[in-house]
VOPAGU-2260 file (C-alpha; in pm, 1 decimal, decimal comma):
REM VOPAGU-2260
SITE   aa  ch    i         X         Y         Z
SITE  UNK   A    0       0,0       0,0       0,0
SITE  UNK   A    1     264,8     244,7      39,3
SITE  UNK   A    2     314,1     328,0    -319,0
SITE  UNK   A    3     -13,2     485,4    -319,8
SITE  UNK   A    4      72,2     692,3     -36,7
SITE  UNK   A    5     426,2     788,8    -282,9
SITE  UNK   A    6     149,0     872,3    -619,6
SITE  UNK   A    7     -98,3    1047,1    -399,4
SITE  UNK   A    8     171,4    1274,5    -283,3
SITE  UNK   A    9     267,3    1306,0    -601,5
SITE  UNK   A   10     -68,4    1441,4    -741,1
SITE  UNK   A   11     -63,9    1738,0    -554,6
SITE  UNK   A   12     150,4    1903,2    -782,7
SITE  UNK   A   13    -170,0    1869,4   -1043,6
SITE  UNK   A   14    -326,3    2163,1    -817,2
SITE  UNK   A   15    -100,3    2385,2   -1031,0
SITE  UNK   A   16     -94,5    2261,4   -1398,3
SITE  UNK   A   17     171,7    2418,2   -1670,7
SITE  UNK   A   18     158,8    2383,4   -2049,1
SITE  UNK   A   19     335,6    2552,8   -2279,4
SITE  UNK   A   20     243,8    2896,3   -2393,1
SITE  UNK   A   21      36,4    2934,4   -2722,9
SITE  UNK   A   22    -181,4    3226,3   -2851,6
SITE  UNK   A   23    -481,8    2946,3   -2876,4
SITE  UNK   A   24    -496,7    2993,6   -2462,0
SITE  UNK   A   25    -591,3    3378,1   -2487,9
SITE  UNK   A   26    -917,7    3304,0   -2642,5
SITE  UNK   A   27   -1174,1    3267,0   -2375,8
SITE  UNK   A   28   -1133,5    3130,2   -2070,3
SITE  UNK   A   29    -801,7    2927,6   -2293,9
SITE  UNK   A   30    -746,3    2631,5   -2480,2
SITE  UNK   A   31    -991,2    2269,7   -2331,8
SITE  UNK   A   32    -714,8    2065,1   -2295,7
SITE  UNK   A   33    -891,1    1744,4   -2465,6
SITE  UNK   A   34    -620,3    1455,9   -2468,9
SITE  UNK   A   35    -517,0    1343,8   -2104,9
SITE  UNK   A   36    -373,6     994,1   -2024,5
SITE  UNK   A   37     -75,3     913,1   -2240,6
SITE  UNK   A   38    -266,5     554,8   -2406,0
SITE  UNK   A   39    -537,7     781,9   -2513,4
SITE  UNK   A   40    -320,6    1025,4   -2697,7
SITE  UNK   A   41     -65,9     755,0   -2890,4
SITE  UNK   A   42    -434,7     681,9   -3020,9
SITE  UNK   A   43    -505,1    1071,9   -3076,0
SITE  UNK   A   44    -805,9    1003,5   -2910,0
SITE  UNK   A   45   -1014,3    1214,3   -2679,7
SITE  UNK   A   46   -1072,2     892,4   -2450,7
SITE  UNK   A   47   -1407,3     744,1   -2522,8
SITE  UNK   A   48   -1277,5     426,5   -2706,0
SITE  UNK   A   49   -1012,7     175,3   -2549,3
SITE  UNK   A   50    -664,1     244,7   -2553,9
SITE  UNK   A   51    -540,2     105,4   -2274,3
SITE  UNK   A   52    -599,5    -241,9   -2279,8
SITE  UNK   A   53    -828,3    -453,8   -2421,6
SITE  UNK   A   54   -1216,8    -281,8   -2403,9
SITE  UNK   A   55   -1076,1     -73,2   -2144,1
SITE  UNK   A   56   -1008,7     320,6   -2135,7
SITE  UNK   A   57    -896,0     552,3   -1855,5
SITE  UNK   A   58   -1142,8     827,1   -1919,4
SITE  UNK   A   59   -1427,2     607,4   -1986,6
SITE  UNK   A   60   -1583,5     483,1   -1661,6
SITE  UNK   A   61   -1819,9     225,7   -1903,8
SITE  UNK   A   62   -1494,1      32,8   -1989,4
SITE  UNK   A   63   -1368,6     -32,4   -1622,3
SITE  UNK   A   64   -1606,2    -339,5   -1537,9
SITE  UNK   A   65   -1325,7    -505,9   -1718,5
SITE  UNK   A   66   -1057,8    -405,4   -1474,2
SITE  UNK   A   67    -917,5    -746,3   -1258,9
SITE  UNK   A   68    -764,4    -507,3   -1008,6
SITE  UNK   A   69    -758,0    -122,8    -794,9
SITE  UNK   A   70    -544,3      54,9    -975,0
SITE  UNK   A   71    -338,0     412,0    -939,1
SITE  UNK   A   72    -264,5     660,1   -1270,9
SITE  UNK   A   73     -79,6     937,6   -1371,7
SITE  UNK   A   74      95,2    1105,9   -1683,2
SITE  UNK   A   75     356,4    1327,3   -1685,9
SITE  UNK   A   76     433,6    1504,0   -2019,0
SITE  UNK   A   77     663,9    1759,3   -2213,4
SITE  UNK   A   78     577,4    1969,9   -2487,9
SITE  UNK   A   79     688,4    2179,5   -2742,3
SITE  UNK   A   80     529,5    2471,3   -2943,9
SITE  UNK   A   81     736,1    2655,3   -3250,5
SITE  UNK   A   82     529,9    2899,2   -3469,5
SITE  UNK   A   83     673,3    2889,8   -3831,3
SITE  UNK   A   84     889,5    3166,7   -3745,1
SITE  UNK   A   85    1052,7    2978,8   -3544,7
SITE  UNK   A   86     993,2    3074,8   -3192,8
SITE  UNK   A   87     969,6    2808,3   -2955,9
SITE  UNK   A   88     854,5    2738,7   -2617,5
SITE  UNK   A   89     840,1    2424,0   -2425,9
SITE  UNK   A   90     769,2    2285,9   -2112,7
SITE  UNK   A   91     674,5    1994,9   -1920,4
SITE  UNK   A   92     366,9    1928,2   -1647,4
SITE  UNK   A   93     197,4    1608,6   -1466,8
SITE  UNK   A   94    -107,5    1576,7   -1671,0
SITE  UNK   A   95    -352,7    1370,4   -1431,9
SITE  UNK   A   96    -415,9    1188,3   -1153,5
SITE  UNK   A   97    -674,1     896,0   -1115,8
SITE  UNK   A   98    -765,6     618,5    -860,2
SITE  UNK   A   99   -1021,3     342,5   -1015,2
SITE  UNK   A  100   -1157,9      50,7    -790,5
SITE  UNK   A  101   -1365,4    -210,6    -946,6
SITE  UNK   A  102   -1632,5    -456,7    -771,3
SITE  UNK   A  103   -1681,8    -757,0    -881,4
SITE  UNK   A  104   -1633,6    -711,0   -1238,0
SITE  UNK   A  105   -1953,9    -516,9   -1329,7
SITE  UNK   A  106   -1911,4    -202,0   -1081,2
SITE  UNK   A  107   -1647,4      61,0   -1056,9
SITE  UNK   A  108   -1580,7     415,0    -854,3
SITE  UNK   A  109   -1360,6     659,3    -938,3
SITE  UNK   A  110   -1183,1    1014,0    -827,0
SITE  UNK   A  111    -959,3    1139,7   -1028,6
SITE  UNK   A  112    -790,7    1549,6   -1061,6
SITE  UNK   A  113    -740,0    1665,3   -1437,7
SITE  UNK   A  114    -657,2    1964,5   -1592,3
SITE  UNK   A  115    -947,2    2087,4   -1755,3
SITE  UNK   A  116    -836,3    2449,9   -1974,4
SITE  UNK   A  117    -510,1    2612,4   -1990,5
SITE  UNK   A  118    -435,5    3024,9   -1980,6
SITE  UNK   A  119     -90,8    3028,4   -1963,3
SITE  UNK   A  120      15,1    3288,6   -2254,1
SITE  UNK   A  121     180,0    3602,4   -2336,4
SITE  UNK   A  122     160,4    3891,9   -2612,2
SITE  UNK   A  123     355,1    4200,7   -2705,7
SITE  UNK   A  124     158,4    4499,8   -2783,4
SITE  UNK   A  125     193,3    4723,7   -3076,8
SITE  UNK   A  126     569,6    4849,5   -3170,4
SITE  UNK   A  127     804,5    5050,8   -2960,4
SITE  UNK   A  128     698,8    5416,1   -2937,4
SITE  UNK   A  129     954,2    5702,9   -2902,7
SITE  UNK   A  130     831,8    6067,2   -2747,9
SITE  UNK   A  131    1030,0    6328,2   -2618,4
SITE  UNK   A  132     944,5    6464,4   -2255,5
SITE  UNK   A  133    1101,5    6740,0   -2079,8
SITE  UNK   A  134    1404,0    6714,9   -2281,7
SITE  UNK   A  135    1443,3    6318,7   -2248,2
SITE  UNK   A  136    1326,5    6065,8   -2550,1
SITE  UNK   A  137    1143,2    5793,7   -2383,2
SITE  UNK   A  138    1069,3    5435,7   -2536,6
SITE  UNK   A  139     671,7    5290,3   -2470,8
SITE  UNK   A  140     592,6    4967,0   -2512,7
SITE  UNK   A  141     346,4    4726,3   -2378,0
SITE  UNK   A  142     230,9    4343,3   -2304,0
SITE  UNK   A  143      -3,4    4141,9   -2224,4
SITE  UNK   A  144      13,9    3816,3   -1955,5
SITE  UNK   A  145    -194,7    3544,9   -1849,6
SITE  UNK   A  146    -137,7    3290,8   -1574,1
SITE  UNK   A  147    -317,2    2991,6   -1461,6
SITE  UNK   A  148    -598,8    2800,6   -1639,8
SITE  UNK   A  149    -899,5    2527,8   -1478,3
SITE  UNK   A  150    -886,8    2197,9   -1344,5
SITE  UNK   A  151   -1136,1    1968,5   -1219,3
SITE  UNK   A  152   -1172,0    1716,2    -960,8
SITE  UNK   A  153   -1352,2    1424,0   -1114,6
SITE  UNK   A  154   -1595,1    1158,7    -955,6
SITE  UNK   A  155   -1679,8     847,9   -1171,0
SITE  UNK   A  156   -1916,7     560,9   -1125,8
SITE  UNK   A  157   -1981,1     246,3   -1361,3
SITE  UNK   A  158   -2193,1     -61,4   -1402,1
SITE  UNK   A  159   -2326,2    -316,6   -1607,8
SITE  UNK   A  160   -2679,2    -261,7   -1718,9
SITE  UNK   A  161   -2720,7    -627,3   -1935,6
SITE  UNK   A  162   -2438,4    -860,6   -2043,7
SITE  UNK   A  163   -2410,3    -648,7   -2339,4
SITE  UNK   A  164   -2463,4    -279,1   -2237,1
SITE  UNK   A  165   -2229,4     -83,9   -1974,4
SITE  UNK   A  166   -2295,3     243,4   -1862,5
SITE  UNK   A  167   -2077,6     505,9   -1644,5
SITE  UNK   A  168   -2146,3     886,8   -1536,6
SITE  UNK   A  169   -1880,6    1146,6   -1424,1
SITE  UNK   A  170   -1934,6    1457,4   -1251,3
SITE  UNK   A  171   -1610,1    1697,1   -1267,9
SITE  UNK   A  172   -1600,7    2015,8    -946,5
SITE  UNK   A  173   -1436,4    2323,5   -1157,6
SITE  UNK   A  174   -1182,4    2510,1   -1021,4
SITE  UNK   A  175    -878,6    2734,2   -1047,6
SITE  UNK   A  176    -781,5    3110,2   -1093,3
SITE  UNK   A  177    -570,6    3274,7   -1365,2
SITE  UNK   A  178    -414,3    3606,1   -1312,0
SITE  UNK   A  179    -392,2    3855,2   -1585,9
SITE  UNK   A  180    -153,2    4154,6   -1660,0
SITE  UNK   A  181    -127,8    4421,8   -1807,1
SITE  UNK   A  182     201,4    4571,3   -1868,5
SITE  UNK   A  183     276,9    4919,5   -1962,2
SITE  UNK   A  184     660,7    5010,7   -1982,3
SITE  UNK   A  185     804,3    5383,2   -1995,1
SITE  UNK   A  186    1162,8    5410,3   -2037,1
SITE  UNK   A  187    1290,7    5141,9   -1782,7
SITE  UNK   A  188     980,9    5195,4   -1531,4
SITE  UNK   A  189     685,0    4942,1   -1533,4
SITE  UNK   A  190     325,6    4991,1   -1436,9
SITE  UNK   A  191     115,0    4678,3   -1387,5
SITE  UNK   A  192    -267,3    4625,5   -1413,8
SITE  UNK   A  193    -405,9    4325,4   -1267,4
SITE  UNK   A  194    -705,5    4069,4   -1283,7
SITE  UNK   A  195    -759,7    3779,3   -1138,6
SITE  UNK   A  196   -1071,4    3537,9   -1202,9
SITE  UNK   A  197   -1149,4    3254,1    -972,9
SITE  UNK   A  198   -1360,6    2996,4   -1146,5
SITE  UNK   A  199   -1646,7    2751,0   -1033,2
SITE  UNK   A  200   -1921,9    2513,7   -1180,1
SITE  UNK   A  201   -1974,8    2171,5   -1259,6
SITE  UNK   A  202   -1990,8    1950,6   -1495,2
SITE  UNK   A  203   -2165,6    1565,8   -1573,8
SITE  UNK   A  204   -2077,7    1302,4   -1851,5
SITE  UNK   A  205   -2250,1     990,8   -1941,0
SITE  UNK   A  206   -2151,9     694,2   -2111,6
SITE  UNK   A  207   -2261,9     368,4   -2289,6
SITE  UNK   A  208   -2094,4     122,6   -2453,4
SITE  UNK   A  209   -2242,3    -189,8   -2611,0
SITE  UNK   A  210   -2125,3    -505,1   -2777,0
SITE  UNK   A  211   -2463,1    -596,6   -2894,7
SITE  UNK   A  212   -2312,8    -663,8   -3231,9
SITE  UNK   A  213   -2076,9    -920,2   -3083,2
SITE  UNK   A  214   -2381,4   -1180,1   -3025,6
SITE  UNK   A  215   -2442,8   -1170,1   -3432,3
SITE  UNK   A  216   -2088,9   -1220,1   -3482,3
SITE  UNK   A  217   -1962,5    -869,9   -3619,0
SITE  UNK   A  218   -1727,5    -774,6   -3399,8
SITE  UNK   A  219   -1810,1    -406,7   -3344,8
SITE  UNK   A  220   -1816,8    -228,9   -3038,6
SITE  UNK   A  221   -2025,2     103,9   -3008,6
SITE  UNK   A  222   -1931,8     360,8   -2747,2
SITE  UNK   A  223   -2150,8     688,0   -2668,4
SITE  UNK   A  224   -2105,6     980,7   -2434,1
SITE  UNK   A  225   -2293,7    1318,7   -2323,1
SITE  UNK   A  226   -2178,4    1595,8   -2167,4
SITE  UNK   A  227   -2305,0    1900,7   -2031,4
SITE  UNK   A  228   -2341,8    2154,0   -1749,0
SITE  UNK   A  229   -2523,7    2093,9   -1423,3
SITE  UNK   A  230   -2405,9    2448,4   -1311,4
SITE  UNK   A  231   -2284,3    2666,2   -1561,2
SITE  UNK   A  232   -1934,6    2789,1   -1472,9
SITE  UNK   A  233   -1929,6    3137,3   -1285,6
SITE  UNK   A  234   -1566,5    3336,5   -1227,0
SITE  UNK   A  235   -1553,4    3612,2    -955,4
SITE  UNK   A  236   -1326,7    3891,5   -1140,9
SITE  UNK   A  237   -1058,5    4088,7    -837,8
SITE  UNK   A  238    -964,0    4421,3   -1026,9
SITE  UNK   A  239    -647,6    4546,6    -844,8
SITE  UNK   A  240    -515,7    4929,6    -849,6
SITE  UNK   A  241    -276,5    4973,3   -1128,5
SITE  UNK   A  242      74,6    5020,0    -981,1
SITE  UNK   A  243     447,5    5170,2   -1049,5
SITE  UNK   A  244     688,0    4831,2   -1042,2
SITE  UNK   A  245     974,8    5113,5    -851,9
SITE  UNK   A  246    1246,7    4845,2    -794,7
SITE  UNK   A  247    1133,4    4526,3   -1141,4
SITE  UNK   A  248    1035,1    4289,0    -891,5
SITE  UNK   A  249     690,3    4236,6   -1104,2
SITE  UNK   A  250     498,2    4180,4    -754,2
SITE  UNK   A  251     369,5    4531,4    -561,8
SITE  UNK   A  252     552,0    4564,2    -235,8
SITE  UNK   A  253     640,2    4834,6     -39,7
SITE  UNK   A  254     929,1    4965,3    -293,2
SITE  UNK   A  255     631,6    5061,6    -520,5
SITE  UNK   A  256     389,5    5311,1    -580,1
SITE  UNK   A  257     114,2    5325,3    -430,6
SITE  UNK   A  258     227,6    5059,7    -155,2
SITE  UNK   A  259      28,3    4826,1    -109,5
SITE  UNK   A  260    -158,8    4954,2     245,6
SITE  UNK   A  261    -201,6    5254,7      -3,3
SITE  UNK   A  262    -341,2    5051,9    -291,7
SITE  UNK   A  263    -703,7    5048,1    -184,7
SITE  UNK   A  264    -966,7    4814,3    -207,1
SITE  UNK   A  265    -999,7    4552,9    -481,2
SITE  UNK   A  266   -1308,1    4612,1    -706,9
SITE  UNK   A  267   -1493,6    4259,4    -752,0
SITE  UNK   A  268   -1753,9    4168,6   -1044,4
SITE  UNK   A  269   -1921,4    3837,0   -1091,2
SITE  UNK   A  270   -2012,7    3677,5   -1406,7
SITE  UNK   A  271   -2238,1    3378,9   -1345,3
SITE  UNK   A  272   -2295,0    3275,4   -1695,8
SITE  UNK   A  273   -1958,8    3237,1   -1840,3
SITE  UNK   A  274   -1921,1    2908,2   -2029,7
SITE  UNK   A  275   -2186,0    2621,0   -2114,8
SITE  UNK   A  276   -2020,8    2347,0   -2239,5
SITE  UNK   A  277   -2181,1    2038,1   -2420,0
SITE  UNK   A  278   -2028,2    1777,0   -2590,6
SITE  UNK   A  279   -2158,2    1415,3   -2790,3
SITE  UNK   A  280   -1917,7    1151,0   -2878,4
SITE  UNK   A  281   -1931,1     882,4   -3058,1
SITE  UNK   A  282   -1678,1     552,1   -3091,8
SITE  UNK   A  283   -1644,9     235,0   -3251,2
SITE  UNK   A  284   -1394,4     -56,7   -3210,9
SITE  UNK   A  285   -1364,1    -314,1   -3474,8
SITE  UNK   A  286   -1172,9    -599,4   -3367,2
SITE  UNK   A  287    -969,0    -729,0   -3658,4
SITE  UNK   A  288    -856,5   -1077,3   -3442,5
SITE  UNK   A  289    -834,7   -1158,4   -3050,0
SITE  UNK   A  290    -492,1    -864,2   -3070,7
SITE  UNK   A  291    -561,5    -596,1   -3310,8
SITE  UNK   A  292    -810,4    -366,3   -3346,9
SITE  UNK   A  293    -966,3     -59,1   -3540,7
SITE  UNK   A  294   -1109,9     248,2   -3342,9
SITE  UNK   A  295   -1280,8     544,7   -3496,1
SITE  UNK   A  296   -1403,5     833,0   -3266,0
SITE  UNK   A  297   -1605,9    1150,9   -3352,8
SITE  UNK   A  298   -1694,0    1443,3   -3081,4
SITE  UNK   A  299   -1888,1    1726,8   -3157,3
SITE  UNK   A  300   -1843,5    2005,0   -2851,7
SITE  UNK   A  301   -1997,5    2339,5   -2816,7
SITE  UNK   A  302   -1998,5    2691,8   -2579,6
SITE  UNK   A  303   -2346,8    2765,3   -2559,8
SITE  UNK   A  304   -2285,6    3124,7   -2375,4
SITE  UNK   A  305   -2113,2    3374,0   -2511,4
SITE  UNK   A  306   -1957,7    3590,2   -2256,3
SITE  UNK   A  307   -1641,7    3434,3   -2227,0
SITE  UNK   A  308   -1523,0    3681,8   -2534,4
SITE  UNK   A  309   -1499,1    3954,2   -2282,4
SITE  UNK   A  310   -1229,3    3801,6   -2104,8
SITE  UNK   A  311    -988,3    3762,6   -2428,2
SITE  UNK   A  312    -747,9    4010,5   -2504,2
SITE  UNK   A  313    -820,2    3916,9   -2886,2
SITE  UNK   A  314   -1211,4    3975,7   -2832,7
SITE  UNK   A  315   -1323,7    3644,2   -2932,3
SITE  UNK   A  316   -1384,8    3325,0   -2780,8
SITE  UNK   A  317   -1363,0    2910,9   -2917,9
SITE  UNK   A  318   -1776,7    2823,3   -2948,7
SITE  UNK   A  319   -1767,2    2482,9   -3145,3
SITE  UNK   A  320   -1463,9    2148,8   -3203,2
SITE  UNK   A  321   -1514,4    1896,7   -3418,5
SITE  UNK   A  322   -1267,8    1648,3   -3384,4
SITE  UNK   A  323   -1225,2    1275,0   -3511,2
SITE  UNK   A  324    -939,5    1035,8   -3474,8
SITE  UNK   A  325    -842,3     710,9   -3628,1
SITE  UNK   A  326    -638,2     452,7   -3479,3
SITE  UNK   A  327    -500,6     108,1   -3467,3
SITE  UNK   A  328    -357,6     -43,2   -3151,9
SITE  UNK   A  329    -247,1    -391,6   -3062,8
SITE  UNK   A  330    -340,3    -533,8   -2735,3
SITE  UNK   A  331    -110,4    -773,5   -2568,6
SITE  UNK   A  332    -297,2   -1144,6   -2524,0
SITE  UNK   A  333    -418,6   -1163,6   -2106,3
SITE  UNK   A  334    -258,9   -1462,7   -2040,7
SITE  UNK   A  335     113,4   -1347,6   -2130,4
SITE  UNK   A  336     362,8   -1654,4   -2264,4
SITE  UNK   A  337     652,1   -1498,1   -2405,4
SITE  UNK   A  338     810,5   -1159,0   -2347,9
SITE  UNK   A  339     651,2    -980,9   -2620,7
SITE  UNK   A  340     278,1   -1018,7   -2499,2
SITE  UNK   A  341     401,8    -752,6   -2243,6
SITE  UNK   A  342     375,0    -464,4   -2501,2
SITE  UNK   A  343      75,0    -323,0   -2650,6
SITE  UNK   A  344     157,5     -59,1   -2949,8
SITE  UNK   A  345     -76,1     198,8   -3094,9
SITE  UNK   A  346     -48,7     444,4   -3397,2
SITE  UNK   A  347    -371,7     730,7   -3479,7
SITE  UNK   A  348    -431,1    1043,7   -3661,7
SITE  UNK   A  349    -675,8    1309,6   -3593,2
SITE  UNK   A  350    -814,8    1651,5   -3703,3
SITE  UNK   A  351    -990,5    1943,5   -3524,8
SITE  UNK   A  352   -1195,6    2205,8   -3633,0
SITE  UNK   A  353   -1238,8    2450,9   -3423,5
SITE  UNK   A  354   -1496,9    2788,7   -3497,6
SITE  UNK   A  355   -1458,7    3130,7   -3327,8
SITE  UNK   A  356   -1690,2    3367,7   -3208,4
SITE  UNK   A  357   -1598,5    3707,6   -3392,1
SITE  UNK   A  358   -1429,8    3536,5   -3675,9
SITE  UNK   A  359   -1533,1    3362,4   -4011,2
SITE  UNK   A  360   -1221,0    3119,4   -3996,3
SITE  UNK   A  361   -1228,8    2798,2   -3847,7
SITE  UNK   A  362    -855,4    2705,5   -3663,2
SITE  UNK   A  363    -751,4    2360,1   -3842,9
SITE  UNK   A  364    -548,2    2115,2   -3675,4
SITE  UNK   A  365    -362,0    1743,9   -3787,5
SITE  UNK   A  366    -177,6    1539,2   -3621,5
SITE  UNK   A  367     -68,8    1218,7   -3588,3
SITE  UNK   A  368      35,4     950,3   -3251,3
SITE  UNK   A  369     238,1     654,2   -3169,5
SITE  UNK   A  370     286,4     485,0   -2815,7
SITE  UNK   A  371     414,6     161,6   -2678,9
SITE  UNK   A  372     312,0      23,5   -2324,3
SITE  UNK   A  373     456,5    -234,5   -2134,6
SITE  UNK   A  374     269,2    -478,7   -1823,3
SITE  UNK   A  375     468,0    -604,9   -1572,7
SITE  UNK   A  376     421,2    -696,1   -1220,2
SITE  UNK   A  377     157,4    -974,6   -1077,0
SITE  UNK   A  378    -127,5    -704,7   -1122,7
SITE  UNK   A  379     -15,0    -611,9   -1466,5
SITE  UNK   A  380     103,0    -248,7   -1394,2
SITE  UNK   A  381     211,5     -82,0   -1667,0
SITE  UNK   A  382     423,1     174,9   -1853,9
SITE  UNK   A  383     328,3     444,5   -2146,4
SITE  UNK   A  384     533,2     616,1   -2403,7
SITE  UNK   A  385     347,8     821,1   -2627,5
SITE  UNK   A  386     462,4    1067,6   -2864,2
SITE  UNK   A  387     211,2    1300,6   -3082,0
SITE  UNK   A  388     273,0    1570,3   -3364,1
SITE  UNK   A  389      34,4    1849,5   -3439,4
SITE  UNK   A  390      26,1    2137,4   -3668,9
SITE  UNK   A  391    -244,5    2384,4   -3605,5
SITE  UNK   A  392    -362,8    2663,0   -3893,4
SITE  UNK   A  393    -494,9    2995,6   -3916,6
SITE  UNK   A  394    -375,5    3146,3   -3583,5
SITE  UNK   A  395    -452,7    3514,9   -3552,2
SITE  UNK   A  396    -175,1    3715,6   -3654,7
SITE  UNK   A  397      98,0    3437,5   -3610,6
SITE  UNK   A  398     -37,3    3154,7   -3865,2
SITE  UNK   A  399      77,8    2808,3   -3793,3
SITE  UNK   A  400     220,0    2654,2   -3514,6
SITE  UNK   A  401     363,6    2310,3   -3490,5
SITE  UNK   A  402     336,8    2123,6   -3107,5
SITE  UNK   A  403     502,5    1799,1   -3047,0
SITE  UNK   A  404     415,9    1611,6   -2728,7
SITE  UNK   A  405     541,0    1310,9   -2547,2
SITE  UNK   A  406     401,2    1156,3   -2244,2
SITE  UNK   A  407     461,0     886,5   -2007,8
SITE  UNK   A  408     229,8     734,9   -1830,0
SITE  UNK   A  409     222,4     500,9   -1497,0
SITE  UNK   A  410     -67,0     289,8   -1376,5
SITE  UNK   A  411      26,6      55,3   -1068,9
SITE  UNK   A  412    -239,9    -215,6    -949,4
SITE  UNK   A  413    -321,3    -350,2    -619,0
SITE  UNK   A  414    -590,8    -597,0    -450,1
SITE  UNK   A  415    -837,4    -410,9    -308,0
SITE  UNK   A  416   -1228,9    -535,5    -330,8
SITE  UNK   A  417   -1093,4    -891,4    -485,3
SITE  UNK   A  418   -1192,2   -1185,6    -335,1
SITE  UNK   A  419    -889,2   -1409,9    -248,3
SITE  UNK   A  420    -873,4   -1747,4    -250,1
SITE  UNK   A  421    -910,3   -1969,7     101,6
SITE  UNK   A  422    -572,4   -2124,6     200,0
């Protein structure tokens, strides 16, 4: 038991999520992250079919009746954005944390804490600007920052409805704060103006998945899911004096002006309908023999309010994805004989459209994945290696941008609810 006491530790550092910086983030309330676990994303998939093991995926709680064991999950990933003119960012961020317990192989129970939109970005204003003042030529100039983005704490449960339908709901607690800046620089003297949002609402998803077509002996399965808001997500807006930055520290203290015991009060406004999202998806899994298999996933998702364009320094907001994905992945037999039934491999492609509020183009992006995975222990834990290429078009004022990911991913088993047998 005491490496889940080592991973729970460990999944406190999801409580402050980091991504790499990209332009898509100031749009909004940021960029939905969609892709989370790193077996989902070797199959560019958004989680609703399997990618982890055979009829089983992490994000869908439908699949986990097929779990033999309690397991503990995490990714941790590194990325890399480069906009064709070459400027690159990268950096690297645990990506989820998620405890699933099966009964009895037709119930499971989940909790889980996931990142859920990221506002990590930063802008340059217009050009430098020169004017002369009281005999001195001083340089303008001015930027804009974001920090922080949305996570959710997720609670899952799952059962079997027949022998060939399985069903699952999650309900994901929003939370998280970004801070905003605004920075105006004159000469070598700085003057920030500061926001910062707090976030709140919730969120439920339901699943189905069948195998119905099994019993006639086309060996399809169909997967289904629904999401959308059980409280639409609210943010509490702190509008702080603007302030002189007197000694570059980029915090006020009491080098500054005003100080802060001289700031004043903090003006607060509260939006209450900010963003609405619903989503469908829908899955299939062809399985080609007992080891390989074709998936094919389509999601349609959609912001049904339209006040989130408010809080974008580009005046616009993301309302509408369409995404599908392709895949083909290669589960490793149960019952493993030889070294190589330890590995499962996976390859998939995808594309997103996504469709702006204020503008008539729709953002493309393609991409493709590949991952390998590895079981080993007596409750077949196992290890992820994903890596995933994307190039995303028609980026205000920057064009394309190219992001390469990869991802590891950790899932460690133990017996908990599993009947053992008598001595």
């Amino acid at each position: 038991m005491s490496n889940y006491k080592n991973y729970l530790i460990l999944s406190l550092f999801l409580l402050s999520n980091l991504f790499s910086q990209s332009l898509i983030n100031a749009y909004g309330i940021g960029k939905k992250i969609e892709m989370f676990d790193a077996a989902a994303t070797g199959l560019s998939s958004g989680g609703l079919v399997p990618s982890f093991r055979k009829n089983i995926s992490l994000q869908n709680p439908s699949t986990w009746q097929y779990f033999d064991y309690t397991y503990f999950t995490g990714t941790y990933s590194i990325a890399e954005k480069k906009i064709l003119t070459n400027t690159k960012n990268s950096d690297s961020s645990f990506g989820n944390a998620q405890f699933i317990v099966p009964f009895k192989n037709k119930y499971a129970f989940g909790l889980g804490i996931f990142p859920y939109s990221d506002q990590y970005f930063e802008v340059d204003g217009s050009d430098n600007n020169e004017f002369i003042a009281f005999g001195d030529t001083l340089i303008t100039n001015h930027k804009f920052r974001s920090n922080g983005g949305i996570s959710t704490f997720r609670i899952s449960l799952a059962g079997s409805l027949t022998n060939y339908v399985n069903a699952g709901v999650s309900a994901d607690l929003l939370y998280g704060s970004t801070r905003q800046y605004t920075v105006f620089s004159i000469g070598e003297l700085d003057y920030y103006s500061q926001k910062r949002h707090l976030y709140s609402g919730s969120l439920v998803k339901l699943f189905l998945n069948s195998n119905l077509l099994n019993k006639i002996n086309f060996p399809v399965d169909l997967y289904f899911a629904w999401g959308f808001p059980l409280q639409t997500v609210a943010v509490e807006t702190y509008n702080y004096k603007p302030f002189e930055d007197s000694n570059d520290s980029g915090i006020q203290d009491g080098n500054d002006f005003p100080t802060i015991s001289d700031a004043g009060d903090t003006e607060l406004t509260e939006t209450n309908n900010l963003y609405s999202p619903w989503s469908y998806q829908f899955g299939l899994n062809y399985q080609i023999n007992d080891q390989w298999n074709l998936i094919g996933e389509y999601s349609v998702w959609s912001d049904k309010e339209e006040n989130a364009v408010n809080f974008s320094i580009l005046n616009d907001q993301i309302v509408s994805n369409n995404h599908f994905n392709i895949g083909i992945v290669r589960f490793g037999p149960k019952l493993i004989k030889r070294f190589t039934d330890r590995f499962n491999f996976r390859i998939g492609a995808h594309s997103n459209s996504l469709k702006l509020l204020n503008s008539t183009n729709s953002m493309k992006e393609y991409g493709f994945s590949t991952g390998i995975s590895y079981n080993f222990g007596a409750t077949n834990n196992q290890l992820d290696f994903t890596y995933a290429f994307r190039k995303r078009q028609e980026l205000e004022k920057i064009g394309d941008e190219i992001i390469q990911n990869f991802s590891i991913g950790i899932t460690v088993g133990d017996i908990w609810f599993v009947k053992r047998r008598s001595q």
